[in-house]
C-alpha positions as CSV (number, residue, x, y, z in Angstrom):
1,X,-32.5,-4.4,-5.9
2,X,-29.8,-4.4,-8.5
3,X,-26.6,-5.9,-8.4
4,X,-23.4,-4.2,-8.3
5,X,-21.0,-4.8,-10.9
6,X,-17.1,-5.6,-10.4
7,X,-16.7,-2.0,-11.2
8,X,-18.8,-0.5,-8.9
9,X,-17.6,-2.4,-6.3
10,X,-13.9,-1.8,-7.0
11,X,-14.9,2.3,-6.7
12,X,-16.6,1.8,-3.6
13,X,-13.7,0.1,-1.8
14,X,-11.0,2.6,-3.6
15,X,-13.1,5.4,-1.8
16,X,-13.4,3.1,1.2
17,X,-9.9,2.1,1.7
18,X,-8.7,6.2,0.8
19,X,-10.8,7.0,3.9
20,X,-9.1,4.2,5.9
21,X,-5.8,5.1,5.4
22,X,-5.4,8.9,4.7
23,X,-6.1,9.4,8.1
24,X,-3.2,7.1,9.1
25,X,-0.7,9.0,7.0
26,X,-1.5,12.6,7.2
27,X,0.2,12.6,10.8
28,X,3.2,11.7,8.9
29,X,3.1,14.5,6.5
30,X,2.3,11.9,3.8
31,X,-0.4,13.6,1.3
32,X,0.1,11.8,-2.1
33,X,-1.8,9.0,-2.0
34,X,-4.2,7.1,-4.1
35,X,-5.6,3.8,-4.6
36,X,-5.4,3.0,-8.4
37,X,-7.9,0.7,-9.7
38,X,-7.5,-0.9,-13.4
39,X,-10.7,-1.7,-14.9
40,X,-9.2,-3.7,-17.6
41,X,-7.4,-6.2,-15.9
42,X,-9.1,-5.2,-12.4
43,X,-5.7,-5.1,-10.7
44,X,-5.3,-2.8,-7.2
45,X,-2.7,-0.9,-6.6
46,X,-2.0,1.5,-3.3
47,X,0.4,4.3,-4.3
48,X,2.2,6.3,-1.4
49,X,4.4,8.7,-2.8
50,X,6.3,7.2,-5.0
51,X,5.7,3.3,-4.3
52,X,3.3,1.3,-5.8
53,X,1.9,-1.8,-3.8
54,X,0.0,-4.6,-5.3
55,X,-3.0,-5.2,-3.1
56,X,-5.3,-7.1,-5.8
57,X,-8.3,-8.6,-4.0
58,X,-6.7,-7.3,-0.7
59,X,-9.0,-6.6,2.3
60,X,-9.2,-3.2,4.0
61,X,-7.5,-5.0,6.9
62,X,-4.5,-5.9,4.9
63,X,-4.2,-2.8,2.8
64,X,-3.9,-1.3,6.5
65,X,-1.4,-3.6,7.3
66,X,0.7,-2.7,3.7
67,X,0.5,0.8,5.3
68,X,1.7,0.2,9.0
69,X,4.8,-1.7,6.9
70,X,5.0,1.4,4.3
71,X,5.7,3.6,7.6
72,X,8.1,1.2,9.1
73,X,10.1,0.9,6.1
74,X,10.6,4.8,5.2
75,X,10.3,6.1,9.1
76,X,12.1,3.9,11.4
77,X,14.1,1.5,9.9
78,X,16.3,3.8,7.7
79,X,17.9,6.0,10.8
80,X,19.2,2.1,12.7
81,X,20.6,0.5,9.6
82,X,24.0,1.2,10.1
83,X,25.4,-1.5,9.0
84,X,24.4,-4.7,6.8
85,X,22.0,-6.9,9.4
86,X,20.7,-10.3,7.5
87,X,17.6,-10.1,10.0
88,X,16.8,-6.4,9.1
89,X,17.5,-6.9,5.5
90,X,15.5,-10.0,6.0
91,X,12.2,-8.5,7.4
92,X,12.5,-5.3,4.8
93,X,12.7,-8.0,2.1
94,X,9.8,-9.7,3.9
95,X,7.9,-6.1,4.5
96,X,8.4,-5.1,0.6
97,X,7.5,-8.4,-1.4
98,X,4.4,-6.6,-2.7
99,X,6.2,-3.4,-3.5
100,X,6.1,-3.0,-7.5
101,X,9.4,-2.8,-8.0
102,X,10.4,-0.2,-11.5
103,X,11.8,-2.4,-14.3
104,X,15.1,-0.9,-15.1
């Protein structure tokens, strides 16, 4: 039996890990998503709308988990900020340290 290469593995867990977590975001009207693979420098990257999360040599566990936070951020936590909270600015920072943030 032949080996698979890096490559084919990364494609088999992009498919994997699309069928994992579309199902998790379509009840939230979320649609755009992909998981991007780079083939060059093999870097992983979930994309949910507009934000990019590095998940390089993630499991399908914690690419899950990256999710569940994604939905926290931009669903809940944005109605009960009302003012400035350390702790809640504490666990977004916490929540979002993966997030590629845009060079500006």
């Amino acid at each position: 039996m032949k080996e698979k290469t890096w490559a084919q593995y990364l494609e088999e867990k992009r498919m994997k890990v699309l069928s994992t977590i579309i199902p998790v975001l379509r009840p939230f009207g979320i649609t755009k998503v992909d998981y991007e693979v780079n083939l060059e420098t093999y870097q992983e990257t979930l994309v949910i709308d507009d934000t990019r999360i590095g998940c390089t040599c993630n499991s399908i566990e914690a690419i899950l988990q990256e999710v569940i936070g994604y939905l926290f951020i931009k669903t809940w936590v944005p109605p009960r900020i009302l003012v400035s909270d350390p702790y809640v600015d504490h666990c977004v920072e916490t929540i979002t340290r993966y997030w590629i943030k845009e060079e500006r």
